[in-house]
C-alpha positions in Angstrom: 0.0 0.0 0.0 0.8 3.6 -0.9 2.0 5.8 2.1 0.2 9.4 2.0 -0.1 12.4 4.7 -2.7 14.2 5.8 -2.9 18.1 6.0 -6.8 19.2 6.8 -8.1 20.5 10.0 -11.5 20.7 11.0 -11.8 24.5 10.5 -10.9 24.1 6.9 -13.8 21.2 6.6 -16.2 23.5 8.1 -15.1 26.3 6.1 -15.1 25.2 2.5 -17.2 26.3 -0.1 -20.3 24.6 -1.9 -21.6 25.3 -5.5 -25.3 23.8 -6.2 -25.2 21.0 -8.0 -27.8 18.6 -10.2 -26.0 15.8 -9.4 -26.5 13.9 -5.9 -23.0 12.2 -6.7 -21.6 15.3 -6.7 -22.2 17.0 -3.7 -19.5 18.6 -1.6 -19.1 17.3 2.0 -18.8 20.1 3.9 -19.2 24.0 3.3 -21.2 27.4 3.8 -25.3 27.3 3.0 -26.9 28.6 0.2 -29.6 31.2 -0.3 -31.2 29.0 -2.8 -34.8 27.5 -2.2 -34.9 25.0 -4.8 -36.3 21.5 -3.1 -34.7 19.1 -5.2 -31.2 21.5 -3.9 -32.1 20.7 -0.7 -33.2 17.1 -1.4 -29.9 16.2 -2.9 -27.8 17.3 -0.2 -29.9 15.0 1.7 -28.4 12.2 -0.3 -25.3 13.9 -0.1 -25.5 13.2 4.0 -26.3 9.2 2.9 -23.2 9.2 0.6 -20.9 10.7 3.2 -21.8 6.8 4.9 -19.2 5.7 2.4 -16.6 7.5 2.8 -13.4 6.0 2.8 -10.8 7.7 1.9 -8.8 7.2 4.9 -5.7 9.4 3.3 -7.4 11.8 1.5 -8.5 15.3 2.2 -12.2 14.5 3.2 -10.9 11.5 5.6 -12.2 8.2 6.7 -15.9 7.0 8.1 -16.4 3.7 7.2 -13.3 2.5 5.4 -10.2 1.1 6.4 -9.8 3.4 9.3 -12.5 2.5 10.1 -12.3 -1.2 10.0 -8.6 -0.2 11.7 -10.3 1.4 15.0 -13.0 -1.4 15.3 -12.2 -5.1 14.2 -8.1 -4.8 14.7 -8.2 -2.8 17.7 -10.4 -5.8 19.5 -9.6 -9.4 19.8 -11.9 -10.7 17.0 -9.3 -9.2 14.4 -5.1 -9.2 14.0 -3.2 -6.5 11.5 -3.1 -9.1 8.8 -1.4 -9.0 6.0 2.3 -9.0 5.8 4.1 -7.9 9.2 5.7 -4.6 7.1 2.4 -3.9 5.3 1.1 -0.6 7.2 3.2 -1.7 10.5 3.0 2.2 11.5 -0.7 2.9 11.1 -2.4 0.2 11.5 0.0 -2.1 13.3 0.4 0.5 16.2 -3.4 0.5 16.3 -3.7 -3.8 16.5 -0.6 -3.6 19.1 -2.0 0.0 21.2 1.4 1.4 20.4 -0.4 4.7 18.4 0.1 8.3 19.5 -1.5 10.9 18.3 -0.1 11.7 14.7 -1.4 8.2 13.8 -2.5 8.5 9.9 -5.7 6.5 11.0 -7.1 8.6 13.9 -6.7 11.5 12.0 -8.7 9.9 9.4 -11.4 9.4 11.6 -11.8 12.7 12.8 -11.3 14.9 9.7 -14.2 12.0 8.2 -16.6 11.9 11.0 -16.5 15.8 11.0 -16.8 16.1 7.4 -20.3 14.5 7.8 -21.6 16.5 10.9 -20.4 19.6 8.3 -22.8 18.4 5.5 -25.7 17.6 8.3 -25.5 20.8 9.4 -25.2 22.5 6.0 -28.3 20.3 4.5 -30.0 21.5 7.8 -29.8 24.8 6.6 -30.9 23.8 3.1 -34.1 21.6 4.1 -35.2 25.1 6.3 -34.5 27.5 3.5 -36.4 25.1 0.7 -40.0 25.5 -0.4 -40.4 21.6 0.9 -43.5 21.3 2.7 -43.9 21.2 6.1 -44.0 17.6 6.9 -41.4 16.9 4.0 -38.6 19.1 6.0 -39.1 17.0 8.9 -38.8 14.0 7.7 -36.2 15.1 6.0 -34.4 17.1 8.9 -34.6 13.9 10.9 -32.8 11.4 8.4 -29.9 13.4 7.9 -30.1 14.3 12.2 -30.2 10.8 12.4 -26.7 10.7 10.9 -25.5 12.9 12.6 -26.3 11.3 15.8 -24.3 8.0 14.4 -21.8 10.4 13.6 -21.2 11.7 17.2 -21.7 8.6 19.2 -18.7 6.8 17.0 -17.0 9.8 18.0 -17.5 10.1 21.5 -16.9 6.0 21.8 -13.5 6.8 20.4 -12.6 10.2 21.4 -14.9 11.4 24.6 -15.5 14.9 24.5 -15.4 16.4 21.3 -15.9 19.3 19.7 -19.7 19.6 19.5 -20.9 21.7 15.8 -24.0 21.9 15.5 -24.3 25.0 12.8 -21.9 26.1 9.7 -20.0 29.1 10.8 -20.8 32.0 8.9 -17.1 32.6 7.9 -13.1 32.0 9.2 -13.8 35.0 12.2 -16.7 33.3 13.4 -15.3 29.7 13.5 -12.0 31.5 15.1 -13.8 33.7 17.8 -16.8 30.9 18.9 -14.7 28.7 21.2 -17.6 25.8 20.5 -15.3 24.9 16.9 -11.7 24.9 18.7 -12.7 23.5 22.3 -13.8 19.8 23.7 -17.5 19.6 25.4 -17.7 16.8 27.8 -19.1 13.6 26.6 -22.2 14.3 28.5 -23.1 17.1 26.2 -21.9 15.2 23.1 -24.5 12.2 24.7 -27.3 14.5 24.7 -26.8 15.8 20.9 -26.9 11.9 20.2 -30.0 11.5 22.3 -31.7 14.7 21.2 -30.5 13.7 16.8 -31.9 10.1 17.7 -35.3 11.2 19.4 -36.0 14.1 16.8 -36.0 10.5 14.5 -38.7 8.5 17.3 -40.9 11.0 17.3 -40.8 12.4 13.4 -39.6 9.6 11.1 -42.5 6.5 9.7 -42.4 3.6 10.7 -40.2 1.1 7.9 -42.7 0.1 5.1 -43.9 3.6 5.0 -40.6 4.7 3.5 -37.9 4.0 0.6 -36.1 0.8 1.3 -32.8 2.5 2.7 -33.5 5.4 4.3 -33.7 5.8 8.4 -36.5 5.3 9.7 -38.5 5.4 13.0 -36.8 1.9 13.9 -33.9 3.0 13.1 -33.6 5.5 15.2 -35.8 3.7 18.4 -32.8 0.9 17.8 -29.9 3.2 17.9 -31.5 4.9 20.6 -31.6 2.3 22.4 -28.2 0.5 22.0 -26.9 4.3 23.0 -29.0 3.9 26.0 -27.6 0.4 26.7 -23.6 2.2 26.7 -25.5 4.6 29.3 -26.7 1.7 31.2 -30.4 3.5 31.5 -31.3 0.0 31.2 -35.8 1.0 31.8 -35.2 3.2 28.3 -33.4 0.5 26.2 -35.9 -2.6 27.3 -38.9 0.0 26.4 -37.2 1.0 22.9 -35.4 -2.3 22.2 -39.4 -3.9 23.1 -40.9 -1.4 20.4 -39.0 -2.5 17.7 -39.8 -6.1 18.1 -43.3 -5.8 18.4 -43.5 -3.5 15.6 -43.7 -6.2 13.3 -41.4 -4.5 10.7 -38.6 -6.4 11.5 -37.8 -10.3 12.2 -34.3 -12.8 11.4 -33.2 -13.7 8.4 -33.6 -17.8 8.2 -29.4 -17.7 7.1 -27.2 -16.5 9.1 -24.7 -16.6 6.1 -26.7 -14.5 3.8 -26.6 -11.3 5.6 -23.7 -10.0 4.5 -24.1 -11.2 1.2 -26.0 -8.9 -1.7 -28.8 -11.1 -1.5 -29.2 -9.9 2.3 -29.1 -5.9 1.3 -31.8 -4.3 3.1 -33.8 -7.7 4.3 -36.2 -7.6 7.3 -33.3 -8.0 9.7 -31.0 -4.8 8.4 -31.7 -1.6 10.5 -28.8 0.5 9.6 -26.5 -0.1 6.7 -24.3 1.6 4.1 -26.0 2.0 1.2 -24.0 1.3 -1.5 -26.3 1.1 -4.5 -29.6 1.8 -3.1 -29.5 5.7 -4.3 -26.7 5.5 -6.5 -26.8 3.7 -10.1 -23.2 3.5 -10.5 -20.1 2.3 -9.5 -20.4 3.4 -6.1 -19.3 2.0 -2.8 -17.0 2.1 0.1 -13.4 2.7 -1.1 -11.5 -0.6 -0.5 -14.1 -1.8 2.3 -14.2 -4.9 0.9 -10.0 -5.0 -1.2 -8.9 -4.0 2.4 -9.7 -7.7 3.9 -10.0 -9.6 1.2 -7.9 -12.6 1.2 -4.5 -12.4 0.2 -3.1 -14.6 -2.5 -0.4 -15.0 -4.9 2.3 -16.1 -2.6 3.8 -15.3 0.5 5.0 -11.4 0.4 2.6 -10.6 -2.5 -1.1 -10.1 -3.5 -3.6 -10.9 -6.5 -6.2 -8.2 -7.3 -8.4 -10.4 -4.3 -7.3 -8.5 -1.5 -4.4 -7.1 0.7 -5.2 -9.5 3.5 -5.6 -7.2 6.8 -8.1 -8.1 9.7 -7.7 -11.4 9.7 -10.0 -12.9 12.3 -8.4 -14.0 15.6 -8.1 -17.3 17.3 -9.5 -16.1 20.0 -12.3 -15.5 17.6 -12.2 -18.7 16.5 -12.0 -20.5 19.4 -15.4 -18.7 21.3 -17.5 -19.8 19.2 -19.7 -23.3 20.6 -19.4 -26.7 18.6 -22.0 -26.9 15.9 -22.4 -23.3 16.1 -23.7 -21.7 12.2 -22.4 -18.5 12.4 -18.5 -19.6 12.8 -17.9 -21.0 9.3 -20.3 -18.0 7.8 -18.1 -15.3 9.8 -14.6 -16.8 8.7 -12.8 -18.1 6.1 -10.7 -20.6 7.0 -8.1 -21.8 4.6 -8.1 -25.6 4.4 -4.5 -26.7 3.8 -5.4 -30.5 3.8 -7.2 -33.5 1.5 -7.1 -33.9 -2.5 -7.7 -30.2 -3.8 -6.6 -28.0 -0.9 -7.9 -24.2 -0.2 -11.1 -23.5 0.5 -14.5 -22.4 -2.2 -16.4 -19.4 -1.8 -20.0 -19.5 -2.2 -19.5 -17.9 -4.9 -17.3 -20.8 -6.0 -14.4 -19.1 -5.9 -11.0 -20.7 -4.5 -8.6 -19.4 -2.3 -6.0 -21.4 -2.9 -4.1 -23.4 0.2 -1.9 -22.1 2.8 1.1 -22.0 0.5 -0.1 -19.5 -1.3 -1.8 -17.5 0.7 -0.5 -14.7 3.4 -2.9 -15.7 6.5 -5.0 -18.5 7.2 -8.3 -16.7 8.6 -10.3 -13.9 6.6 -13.5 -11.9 7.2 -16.0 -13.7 5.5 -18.6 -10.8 6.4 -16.2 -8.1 3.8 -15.9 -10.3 1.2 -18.2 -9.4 -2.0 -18.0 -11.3 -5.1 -16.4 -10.7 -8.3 -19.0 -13.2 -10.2 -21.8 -10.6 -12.0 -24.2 -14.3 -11.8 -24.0 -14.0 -8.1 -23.5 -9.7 -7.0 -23.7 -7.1 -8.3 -19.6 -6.1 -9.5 -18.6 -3.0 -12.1 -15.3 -4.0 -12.2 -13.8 -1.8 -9.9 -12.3 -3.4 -7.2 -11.2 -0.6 -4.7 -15.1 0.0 -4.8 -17.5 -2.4 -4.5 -20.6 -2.0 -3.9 -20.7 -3.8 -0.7 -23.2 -2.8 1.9 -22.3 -2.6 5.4 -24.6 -3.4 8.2 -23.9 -1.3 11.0 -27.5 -2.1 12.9 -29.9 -5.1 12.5 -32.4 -6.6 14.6 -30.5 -9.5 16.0 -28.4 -7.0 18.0 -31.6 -5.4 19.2 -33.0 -8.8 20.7 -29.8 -8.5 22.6 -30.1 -5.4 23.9 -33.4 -6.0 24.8 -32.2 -9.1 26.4 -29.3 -7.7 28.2 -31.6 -4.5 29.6 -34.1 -6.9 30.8 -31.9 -9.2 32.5 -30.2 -5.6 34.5 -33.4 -5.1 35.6 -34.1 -8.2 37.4 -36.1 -9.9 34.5 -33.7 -12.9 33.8 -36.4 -14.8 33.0 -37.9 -12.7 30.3 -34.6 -12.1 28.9 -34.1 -15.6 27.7 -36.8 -15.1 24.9 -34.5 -12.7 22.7 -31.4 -14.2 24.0 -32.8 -17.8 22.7 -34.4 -16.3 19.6 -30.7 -15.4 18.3 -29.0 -19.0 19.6 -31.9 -20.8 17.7 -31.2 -19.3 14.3 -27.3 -20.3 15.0 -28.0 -23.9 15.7 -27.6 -23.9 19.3 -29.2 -25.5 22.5 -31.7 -22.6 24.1 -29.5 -21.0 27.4 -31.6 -21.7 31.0 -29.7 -19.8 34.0 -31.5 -17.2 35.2 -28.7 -16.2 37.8 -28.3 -12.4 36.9 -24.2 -12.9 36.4 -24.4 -16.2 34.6 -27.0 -14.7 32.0 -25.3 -11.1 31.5 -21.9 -13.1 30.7 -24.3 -15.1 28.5 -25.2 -12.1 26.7 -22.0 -10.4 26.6 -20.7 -14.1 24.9 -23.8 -13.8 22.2 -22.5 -10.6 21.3 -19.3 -11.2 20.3 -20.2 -14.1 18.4 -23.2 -12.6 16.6 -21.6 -9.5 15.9 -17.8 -10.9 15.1 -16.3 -8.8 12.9 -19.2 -6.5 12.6 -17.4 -3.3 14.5 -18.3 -3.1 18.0 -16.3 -5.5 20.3 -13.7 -2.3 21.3 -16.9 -1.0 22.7 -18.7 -3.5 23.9 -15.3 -4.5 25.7 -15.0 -0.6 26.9 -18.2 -0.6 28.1 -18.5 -3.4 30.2 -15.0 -2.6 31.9 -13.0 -5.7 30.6 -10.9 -4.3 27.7 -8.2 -4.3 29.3 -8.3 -7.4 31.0 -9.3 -9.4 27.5 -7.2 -7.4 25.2 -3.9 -7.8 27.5 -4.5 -11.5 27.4 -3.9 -11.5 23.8 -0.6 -9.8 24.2 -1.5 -5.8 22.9 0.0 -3.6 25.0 -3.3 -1.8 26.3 -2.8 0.1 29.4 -5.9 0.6 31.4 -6.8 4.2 31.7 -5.4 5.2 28.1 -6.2 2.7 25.3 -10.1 2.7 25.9 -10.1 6.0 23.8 -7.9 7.2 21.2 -5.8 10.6 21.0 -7.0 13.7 19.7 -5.4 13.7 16.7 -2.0 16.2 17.7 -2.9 18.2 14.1 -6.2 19.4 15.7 -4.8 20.1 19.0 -1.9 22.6 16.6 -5.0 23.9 14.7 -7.3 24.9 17.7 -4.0 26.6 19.1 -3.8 24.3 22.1 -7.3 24.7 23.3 -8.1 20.8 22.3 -7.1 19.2 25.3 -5.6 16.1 24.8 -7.1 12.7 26.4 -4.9 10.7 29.5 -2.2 9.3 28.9 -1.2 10.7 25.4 
């Protein structure tokens, strides 16, 4: 992989200019409103918020949301996923990250913070847009509410990774404004930053429809009663996460998919279990997806020390992975790819029916199963491009609120009751229905469902943060987390030099 650097601040996100523009495709990330009133203006800026979902151009100017940043500050910096790839290959940005050696001029957290704040800029700017437009009443607050929504993601990644952040909630008018308001250069706690979540998610409650009122896609009102209420699970106000978890299972617009394996596939795109994904193709008739999501962790082959166009080979899933997952369980074989080095015709076929060749020829023996899109046009959808496919990322689906629902209900004393979710999810993997209704026994229960429903899906850092074991689970794989530090990462030393040392750096940095 190339090696590039990264010179953009917040204030020069925040401060760029837009022009209007026909073309959804097209729409700037980040810049100053516009007088203008025209609805379809205003409308495409709102896709313009859906689009900034993909970005992932970790080491360009606009920065990194959901690419290999991304993927960097999740998967590799739990146990479910190693650096991968060759031990050279990225060793200083992501290997620091996968060993909690980073400081803070790491490529990737940078990436993450110029990205994240590139989309709270266009929120804010399309906010500006939907209120000047002749839309309708009721159109600008449905409207309003997606792209707040987002914004809301936006800020709780951010304050999972970060703390207290900035908190931007309007474009500044111009460079004096964004110099002299102290709310663009300075860190709010992340109690305020908790409340913008809460406030962006429960605009979406009580304004969005309910899922088959609306374009398959777009947020809707559970979407944001499930985000809601994971945020509320992380704030362990357990009452508000059983009573919005509870709401989106009887609102009979969501239920499992049959296959576990199929979720992740194309065929899986937007399917009565998917909450929250990246939409990849769903407003966009082109060539149009995640920028190496997928190339990033796709298996590495060709010999030892090089690669085919399948994939550079990073997050490769752990052992530790491996090894949590129960005999006979489903999900373990649809989550990894495990390179078969023995019998007649060694390596290991797709479902696609593509082969990845045996051990000899690749780089690393396990691979994310859930990143991998085919290159067969019979089977997905595939332009050609491989640094984009149009691979949709779930970031929220209703298996993960049947476990919030089981793991509030349990911390409020109704073990019992919290073996219905908790068993709905073991069913669909194959498993023997848990029993214990001992509060400890079941929460660990939980916690263990978790990581092996979600493996590899972005959350185990904060599931691990959250339920104060990170550093006694990643130190037992041998990273170098110290406790105190490593459950958030640095502000990025660039923004600390842009805000003139009035971002205030986290402990231990």
């Amino acid at each position: 992989m190339k090696k590039h650097h990264i010179s953009v601040g917040i204030l020069s996100l925040l401060l760029s200019l837009t022009a209007c523009n026909s073309s959804f495709l097209d729409v700037p990330l980040q810049g100053k409103p516009t007088a203008d009133t025209d609805p379809n203006f205003a409308q495409n800026l709102v896709v313009g918020v859906y689009n900034s979902l993909m970005l992932g151009e970790s080491f360009g100017a606009e920065g990194d949301v959901h690419g290999i940043a991304f993927v960097s500050a999740t998967n590799i910096l739990s146990d479910d996923a190693d650096k991968g790839s060759t031990a050279s290959d990225q060793a200083g940005t992501v290997g620091v990250l996968d060993e909690f050696t980073h400081t803070p001029t790491n490529l990737f957290v940078q990436a993450l913070w110029s990205g994240y704040y590139n989309g709270i800029a266009k929120v804010n700017q399309s906010l500006v847009a939907i209120s000047n437009s002749t839309l309708d009443e009721a159109t600008k607050a449905r409207l309003s509410a997606e792209v707040r929504f987002i914004r809301g993601y936006y800020y709780f990644n951010l304050v999972r990774w970060f703390g207290g952040v900035p908190k931007i909630l309007r474009v500044p008018k111009d460079a004096a404004d964004a110099n002299n308001d102290p709310v663009f250069q300075t860190r709010a706690s992340a109690e305020e930053i908790y409340q913008v979540i809460i406030d962006d998610l429960q605009n979406g409650v009580n304004t969005l429809p309910l899922r088959s009122q609306t374009q398959a896609g777009r947020i809707s009102k559970g979407t944001a009663q499930a985000m809601l209420a994971k945020v509320y699970m992380y704030r362990k106000e357990w009452q508000k996460a059983y009573d919005l978890s509870k709401e989106v299972i009887n609102s009979g617009q969501y239920d499992l998919l049959a296959d576990y394996s199929t979720i992740w596939r194309q065929v899986g795109d937007n399917s009565r279990e998917a909450i929250l994904e990246v939409q990849t193709g769903q407003f966009n008739n082109s060539d149009f997806g995640i920028s190496n999501y997928s190339m990033f962790q796709g298996p590495r082959v060709g010999g030892k020390g090089g690669w085919t166009d399948l994939g550079w080979g990073f997050c490769n899933p752990t052992t530790t992975l491996a090894n949590s997952y129960e005999a006979g369980d489903l999900r373990k074989n649809a989550t990894i790819i495990f390179i078969d080095n023995s019998g007649t015709y060694k390596g290991t076929v797709l479902f696609d029916g593509f082969r990845v060749p045996s051990a000899d020829s690749v780089e690393n023996l396990r691979y994310n199963y859930k990143a991998y899109h085919s290159e067969n046009k019979n089977v997905e959808s595939w332009l050609g491009n491989r640094d984009r496919k149009q691979k949709n990322v779930h970031l929220l689906r209703f298996a993960e609120v049947l476990l919030i629902n089981a793991e509030a209900a349990n911390e409020l004393g109704r073990s019992g009751e919290a073996l219905t979710p908790l068993n709905r999810v073991r069913q669909r993997a194959g498993l023997k229905a848990a029993t214990s209704t001992a509060q400890t026994t079941l929460r660990e229960a939980i916690w263990q469902e978790r990581h092996v429903e979600l493996a590899m899906e972005h959350d185990r850092f904060f599931d691990l943060v959250r339920q104060g074991r990170a550093a006694e689970t990643l130190q037992k794989t041998g990273k170098k987390f110290v406790k105190g530090t490593h459950e958030l990462l640095p502000i990025p030393a660039l923004q600390i030099a842009l805000s003139g040392g009035k971002l205030i750096q986290n402990s231990g940095y």
